[in-house]
N, CA, C and O of each residue as an XYZ file, in Angstrom:
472
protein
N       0.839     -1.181      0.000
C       0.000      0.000      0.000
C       0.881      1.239      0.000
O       1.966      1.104      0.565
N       0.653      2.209     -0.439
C       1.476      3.181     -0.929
C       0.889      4.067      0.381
O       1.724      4.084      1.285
N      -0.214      4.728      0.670
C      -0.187      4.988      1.639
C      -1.513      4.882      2.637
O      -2.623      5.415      2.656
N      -0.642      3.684      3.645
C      -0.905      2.901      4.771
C      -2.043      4.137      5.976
O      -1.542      5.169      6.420
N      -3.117      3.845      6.212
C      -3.703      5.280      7.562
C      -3.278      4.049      8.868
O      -2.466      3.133      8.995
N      -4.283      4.636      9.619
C      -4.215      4.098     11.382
C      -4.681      3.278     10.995
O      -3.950      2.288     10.972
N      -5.999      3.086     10.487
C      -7.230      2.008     10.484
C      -6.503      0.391      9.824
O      -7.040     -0.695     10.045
N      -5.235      0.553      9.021
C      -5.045     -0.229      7.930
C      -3.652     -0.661      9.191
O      -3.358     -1.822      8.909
N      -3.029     -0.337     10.020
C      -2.185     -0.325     10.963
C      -2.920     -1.284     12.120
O      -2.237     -2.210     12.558
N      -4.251     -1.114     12.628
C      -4.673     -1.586     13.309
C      -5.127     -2.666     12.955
O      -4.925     -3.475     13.860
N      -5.740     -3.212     11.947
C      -6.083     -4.413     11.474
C      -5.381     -5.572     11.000
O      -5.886     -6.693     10.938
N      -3.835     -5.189     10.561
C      -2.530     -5.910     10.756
C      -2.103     -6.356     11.911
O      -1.764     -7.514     12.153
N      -2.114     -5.146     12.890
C      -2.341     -5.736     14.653
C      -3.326     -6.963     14.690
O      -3.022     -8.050     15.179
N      -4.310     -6.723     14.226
C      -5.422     -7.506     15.041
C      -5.068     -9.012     14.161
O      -5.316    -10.094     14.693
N      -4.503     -8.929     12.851
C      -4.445    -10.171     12.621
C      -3.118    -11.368     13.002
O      -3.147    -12.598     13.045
N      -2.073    -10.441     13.224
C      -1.112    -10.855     13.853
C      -1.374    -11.291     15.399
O      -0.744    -12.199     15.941
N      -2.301    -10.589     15.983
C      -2.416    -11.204     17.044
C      -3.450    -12.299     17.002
O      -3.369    -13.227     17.806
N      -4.319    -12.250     16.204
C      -5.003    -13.774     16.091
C      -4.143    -15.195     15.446
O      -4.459    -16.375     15.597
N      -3.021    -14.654     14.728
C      -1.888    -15.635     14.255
C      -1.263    -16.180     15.440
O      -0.956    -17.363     15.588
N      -1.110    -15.342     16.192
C      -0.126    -15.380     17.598
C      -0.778    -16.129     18.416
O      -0.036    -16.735     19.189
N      -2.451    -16.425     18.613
C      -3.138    -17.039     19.395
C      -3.648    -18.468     18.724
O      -4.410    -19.293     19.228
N      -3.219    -18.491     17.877
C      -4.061    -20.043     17.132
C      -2.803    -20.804     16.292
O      -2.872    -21.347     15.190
N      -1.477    -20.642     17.302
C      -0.295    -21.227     16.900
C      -0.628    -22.801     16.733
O      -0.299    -23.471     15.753
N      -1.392    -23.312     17.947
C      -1.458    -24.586     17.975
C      -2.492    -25.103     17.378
O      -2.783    -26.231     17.774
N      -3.434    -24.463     16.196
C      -4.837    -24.764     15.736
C      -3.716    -25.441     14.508
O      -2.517    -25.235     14.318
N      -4.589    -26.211     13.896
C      -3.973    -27.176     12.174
C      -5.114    -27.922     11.814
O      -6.190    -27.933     12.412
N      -4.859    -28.439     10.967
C      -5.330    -29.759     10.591
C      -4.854    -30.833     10.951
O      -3.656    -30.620     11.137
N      -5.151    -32.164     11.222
C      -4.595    -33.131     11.811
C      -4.850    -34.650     10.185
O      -5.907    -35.230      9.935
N      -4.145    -34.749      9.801
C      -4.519    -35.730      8.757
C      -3.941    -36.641      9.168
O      -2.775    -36.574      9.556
N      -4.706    -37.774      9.167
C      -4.527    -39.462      9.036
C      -4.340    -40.007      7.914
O      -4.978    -39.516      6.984
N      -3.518    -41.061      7.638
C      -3.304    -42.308      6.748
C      -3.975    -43.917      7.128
O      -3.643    -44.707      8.011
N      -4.941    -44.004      6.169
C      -5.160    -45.186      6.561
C      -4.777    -46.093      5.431
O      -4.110    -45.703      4.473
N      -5.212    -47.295      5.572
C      -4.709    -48.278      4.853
C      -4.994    -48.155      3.246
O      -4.179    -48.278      2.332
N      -6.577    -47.839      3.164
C      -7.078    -47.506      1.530
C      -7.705    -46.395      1.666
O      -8.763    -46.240      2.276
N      -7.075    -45.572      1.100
C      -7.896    -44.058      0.625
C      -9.594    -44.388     -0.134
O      -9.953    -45.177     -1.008
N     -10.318    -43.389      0.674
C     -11.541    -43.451      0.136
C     -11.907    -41.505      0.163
O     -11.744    -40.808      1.165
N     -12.381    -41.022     -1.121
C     -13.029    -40.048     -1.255
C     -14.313    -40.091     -1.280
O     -14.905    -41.001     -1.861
N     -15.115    -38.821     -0.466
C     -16.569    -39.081      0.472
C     -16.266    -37.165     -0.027
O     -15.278    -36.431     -0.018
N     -18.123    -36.954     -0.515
C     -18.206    -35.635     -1.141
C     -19.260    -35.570     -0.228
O     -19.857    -36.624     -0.009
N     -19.682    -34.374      0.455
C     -20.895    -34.225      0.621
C     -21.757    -32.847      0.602
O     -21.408    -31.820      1.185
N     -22.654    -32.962      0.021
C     -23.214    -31.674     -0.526
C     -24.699    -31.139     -0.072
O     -25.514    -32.038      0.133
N     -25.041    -30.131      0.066
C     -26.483    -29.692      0.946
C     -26.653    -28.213     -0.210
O     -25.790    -27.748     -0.954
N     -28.018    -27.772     -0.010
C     -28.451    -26.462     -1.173
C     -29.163    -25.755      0.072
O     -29.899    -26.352      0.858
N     -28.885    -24.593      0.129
C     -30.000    -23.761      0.749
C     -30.796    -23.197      0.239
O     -30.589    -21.986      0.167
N     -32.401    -23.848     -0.524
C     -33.299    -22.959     -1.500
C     -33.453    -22.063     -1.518
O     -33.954    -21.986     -0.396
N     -33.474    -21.111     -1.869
C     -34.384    -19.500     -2.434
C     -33.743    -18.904     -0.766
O     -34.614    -18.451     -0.025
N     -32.772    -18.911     -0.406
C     -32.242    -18.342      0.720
C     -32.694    -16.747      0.596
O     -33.655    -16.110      1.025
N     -31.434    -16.391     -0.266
C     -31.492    -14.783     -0.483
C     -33.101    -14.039     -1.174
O     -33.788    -14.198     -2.184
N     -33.136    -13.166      0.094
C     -34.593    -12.667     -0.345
C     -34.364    -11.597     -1.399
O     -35.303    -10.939     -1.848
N     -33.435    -11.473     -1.686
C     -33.041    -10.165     -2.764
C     -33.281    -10.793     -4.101
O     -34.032    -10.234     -4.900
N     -32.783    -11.744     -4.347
C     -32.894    -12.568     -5.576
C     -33.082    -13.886     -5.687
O     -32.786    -14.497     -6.714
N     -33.593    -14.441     -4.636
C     -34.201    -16.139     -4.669
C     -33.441    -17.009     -4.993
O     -33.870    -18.163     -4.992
N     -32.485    -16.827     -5.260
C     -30.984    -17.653     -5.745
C     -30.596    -18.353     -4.597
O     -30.538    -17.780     -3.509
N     -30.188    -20.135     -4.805
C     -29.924    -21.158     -3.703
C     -28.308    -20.666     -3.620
O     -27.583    -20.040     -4.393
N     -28.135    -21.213     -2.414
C     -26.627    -21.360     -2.188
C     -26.293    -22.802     -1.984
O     -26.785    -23.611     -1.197
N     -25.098    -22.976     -3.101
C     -25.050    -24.706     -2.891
C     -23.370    -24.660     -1.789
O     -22.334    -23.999     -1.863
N     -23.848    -25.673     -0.909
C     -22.225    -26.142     -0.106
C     -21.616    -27.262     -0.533
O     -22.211    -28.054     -1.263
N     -20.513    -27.434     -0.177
C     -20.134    -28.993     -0.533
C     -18.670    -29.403      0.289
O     -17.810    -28.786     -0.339
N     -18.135    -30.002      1.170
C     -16.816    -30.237      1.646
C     -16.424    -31.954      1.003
O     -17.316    -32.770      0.771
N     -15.466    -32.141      0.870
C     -14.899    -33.360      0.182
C     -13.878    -33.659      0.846
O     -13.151    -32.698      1.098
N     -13.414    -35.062      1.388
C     -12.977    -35.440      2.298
C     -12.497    -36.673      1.995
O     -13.127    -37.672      1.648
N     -10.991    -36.479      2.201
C      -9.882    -37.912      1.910
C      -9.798    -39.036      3.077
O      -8.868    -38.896      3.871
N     -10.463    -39.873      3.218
C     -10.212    -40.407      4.377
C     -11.750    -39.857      5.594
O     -12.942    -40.161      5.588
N     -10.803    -38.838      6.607
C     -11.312    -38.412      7.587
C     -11.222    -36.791      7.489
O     -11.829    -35.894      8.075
N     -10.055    -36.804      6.352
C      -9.711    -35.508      6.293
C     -10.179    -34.348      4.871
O      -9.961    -34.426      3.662
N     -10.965    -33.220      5.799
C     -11.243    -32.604      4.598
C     -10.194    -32.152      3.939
O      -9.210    -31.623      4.455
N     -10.414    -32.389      2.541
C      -9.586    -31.474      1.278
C      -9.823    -30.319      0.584
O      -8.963    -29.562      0.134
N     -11.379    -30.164      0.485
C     -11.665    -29.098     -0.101
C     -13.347    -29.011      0.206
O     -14.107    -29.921      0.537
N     -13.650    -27.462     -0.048
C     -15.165    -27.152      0.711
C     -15.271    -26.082     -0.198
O     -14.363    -25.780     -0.973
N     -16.610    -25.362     -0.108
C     -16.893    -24.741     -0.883
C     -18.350    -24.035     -0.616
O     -19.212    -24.832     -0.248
N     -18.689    -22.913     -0.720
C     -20.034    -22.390     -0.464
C     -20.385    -21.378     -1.575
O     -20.053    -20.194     -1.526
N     -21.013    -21.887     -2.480
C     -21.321    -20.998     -3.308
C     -22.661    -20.344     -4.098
O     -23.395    -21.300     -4.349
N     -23.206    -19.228     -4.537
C     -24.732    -18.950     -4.510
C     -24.876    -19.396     -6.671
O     -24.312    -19.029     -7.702
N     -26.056    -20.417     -6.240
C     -25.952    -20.606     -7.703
C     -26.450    -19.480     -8.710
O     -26.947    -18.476     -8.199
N     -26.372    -19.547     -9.927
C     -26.060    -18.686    -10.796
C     -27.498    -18.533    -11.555
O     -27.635    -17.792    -12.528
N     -28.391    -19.197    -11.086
C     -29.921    -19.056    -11.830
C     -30.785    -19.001    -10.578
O     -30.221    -18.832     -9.497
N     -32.133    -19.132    -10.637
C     -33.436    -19.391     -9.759
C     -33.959    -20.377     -9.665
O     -35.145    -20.349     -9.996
N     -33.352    -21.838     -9.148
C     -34.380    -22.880     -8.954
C     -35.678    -22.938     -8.733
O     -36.193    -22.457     -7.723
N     -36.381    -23.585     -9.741
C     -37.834    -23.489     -9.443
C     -38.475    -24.516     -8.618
O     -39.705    -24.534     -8.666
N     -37.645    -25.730     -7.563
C     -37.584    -26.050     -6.798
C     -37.008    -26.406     -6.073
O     -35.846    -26.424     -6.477
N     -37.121    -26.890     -4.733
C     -35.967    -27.221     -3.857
C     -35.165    -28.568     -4.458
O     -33.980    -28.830     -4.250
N     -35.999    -29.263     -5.162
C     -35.302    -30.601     -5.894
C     -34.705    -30.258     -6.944
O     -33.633    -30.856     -7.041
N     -34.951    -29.421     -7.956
C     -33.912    -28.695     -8.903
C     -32.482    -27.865     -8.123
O     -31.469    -27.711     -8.807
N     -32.512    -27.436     -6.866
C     -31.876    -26.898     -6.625
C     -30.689    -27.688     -6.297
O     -29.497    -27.477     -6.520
N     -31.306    -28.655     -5.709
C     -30.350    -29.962     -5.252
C     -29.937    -30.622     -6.433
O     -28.726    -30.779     -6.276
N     -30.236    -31.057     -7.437
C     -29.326    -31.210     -8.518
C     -28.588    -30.607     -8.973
O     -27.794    -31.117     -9.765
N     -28.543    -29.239     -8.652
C     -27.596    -27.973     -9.199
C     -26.367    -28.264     -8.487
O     -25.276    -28.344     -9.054
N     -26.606    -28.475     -6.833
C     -25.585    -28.896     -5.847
C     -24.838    -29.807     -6.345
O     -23.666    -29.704     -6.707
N     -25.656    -30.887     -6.371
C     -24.892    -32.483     -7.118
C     -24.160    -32.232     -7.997
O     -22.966    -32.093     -7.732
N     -24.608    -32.097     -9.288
C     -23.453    -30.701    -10.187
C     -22.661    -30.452     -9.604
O     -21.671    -31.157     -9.799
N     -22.534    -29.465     -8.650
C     -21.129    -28.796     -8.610
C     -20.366    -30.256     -7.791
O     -19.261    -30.789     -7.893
N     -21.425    -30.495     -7.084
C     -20.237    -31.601     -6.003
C     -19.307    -32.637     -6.535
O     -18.232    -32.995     -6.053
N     -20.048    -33.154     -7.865
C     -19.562    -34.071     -8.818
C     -18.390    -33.411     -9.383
O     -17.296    -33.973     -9.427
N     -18.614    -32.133     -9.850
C     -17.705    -31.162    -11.355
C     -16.457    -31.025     -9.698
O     -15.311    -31.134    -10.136
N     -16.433    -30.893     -8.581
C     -15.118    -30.589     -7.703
C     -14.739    -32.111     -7.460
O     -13.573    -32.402     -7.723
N     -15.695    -33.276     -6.922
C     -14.764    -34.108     -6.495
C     -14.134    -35.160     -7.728
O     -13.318    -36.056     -7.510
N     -14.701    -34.829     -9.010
C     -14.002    -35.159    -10.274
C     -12.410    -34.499    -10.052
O     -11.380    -35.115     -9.776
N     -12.546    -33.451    -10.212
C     -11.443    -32.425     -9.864
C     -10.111    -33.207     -9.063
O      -8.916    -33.299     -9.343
N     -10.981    -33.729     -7.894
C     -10.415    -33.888     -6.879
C      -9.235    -35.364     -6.846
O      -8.096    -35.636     -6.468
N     -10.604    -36.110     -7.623
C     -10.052    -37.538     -7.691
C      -9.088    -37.459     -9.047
O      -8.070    -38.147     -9.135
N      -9.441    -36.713     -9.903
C      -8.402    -37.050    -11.105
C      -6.697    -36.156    -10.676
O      -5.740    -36.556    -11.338
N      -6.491    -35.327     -9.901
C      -5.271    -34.586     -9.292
C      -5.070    -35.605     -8.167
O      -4.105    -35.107     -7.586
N      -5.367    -36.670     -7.528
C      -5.099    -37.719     -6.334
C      -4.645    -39.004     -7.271
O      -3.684    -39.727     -7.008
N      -5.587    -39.165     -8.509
C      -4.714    -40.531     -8.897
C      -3.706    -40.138    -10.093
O      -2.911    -41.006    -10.454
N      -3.697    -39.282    -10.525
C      -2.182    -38.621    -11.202
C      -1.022    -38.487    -10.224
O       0.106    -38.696    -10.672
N      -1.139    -38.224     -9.183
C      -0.281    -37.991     -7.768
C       0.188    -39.645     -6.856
O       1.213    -39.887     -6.219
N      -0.613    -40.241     -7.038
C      -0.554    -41.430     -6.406
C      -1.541    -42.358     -7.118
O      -2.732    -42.404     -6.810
N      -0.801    -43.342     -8.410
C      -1.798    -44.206     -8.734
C      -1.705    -45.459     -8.177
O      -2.624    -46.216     -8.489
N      -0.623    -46.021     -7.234
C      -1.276    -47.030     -6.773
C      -2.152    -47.238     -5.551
O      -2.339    -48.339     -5.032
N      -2.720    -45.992     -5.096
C      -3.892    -46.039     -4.318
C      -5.499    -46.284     -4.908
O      -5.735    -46.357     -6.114
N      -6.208    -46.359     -4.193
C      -7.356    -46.978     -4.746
C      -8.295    -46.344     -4.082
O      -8.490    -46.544     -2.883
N      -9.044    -45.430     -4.866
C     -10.147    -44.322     -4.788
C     -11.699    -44.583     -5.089
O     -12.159    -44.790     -6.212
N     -12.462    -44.536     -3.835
C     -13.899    -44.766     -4.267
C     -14.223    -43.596     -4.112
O     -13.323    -42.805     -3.829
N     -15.864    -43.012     -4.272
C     -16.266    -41.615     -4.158
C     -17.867    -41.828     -3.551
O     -18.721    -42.585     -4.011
N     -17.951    -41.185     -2.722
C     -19.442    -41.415     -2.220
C     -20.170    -40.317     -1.876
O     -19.817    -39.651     -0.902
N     -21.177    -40.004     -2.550
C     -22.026    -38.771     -2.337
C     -23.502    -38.522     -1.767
O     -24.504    -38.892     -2.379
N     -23.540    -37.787     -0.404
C     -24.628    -37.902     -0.173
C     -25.325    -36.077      0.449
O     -24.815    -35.025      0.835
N     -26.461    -36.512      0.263
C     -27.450    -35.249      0.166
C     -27.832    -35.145      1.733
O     -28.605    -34.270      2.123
């Protein structure tokens, strides 16, 4: 920043000191014997009252351990809560595709199932 005020000074404080307090927070990942990928995905219908647009979630998870998550507001107006949930499935499928084809390029002699639930 070219030029830095108080306000932009203080909020560097505040995040350094939340760095400083969550030294010992991580992730903890396990190895087990056979890798299994587990997607799971939920829609929140017509949430936003501004524009009726669902928000789809989804976290995907190696094992025990999440890899990747995601919350995002879909891009049309489901005209039901069951359309909306296929929109979810969509995305959950289009990431843990993602997911599984960068895991068995990386490690192919592991052995990858995928399980998705609503």
């Amino acid at each position: 920043m070219h030029n830095p005020q108080h306000h932009h000074w203080n909020a560097v404080k505040r995040i350094l000191r939340y760095l400083a307090s969550t030294t010992t927070h991580g992730l903890h990942l396990q190895r087990l014997s056979q890798l299994t990928l587990n997607a799971f995905a939920d829609v929140d219908w017509g949430f936003d009252p501004d524009d009726r647009k669902s928000t789809s979630s989804l976290v995907v998870y190696l094992e025990s351990n999440p890899i990747t998550w995601l919350s995002k507001k879909q891009k049309v107006v489901s005209r039901s809560s069951t359309e909306a949930e296929y929109r979810s499935i969509a995305v959950t499928l289009k990431q843990n595709t993602q997911v599984d084809t960068k895991s068995t390029h990386r490690t192919s002699s592991s052995s990858y199932s995928s399980h998705h639930s609503i």
